[in-house]
N, C-alpha and C positions, 0 to 999 in steps of 0.2 A: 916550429916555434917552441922554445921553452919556457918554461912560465914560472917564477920562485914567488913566494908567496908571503905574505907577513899582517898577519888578521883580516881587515878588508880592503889589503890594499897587492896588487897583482904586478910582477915587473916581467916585461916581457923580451926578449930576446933572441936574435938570429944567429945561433951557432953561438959566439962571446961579444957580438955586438948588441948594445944594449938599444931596446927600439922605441920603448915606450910603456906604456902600463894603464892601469884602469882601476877602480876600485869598485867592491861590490858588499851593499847591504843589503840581505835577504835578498829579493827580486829587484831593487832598485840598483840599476848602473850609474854610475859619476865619474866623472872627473879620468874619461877617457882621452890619451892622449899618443900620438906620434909624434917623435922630436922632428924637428922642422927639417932640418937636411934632408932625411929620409921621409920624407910626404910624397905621397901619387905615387908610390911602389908596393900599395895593396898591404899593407901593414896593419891599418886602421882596420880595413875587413877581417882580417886573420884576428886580431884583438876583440876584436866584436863576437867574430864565431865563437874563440875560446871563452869568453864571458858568458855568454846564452850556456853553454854546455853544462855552467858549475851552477846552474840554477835549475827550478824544479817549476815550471809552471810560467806565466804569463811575465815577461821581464816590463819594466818601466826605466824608461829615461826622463831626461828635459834638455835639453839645445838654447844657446840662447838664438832668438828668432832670425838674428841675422848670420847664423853659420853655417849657409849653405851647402859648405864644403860635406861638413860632419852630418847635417841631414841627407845627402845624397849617399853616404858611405852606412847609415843609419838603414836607410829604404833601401837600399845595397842587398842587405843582410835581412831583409824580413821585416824589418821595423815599418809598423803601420802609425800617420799623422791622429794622433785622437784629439788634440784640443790644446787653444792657445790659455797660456795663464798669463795674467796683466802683473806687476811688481811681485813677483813671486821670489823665496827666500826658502832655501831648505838649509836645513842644520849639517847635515851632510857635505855642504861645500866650505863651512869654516871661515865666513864674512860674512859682515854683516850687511851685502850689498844685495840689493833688490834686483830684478831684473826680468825683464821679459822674454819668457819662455815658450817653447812648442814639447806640447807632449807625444812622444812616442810609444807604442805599445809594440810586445814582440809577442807575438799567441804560441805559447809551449804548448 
């Protein structure tokens, strides 16, 4: 996979096909994503690993609660469930919508 870069935001790619991307603040993951065509062909995990690697210590996510898919590709990859948060809002995702989330921890 190669991975071009542009402050904290990660675009990710198979050869010249574009796959998907992630963004990363300090330890905290966001707004990880595979485009839809390309789902269930192990993408998400390869975006996942590459993301842990450009970090230094303990990563953090949030999921919103119903997205099983991305929790299972999450715990895939090491990511351990640590704690639900009820109308949660980080600045980091760029709306102003609340939402209930599951926290994730990765132990670097």
């Amino acid at each position: 996979m190669q991975v071009l870069s542009e402050g904290e935001d990660y675009f990710c790619y198979d050869g010249s096909l574009f796959v998907g991307g992630f963004s990363l603040y300090e330890n905290y993951l966001y707004n990880v994503y595979v485009l839809e065509p390309l789902r269930g062909r192990g993408y998400g995990k390869q975006i996942v690993a590459y993301a842990i690697k450009k970090t230094f210590g303990d990563v953090v996510l949030d999921v919103d609660v119903d997205n099983k898919i991305a929790k299972r590709c999450y715990e895939a990859c090491g990511f351990l469930f640590e704690r639900n948060i009820k109308n949660y809002y980080h600045k980091c995702w760029g709306t102003n919508k609340r939402v209930d989330v599951d926290r994730y921890i990765y132990k670097g």
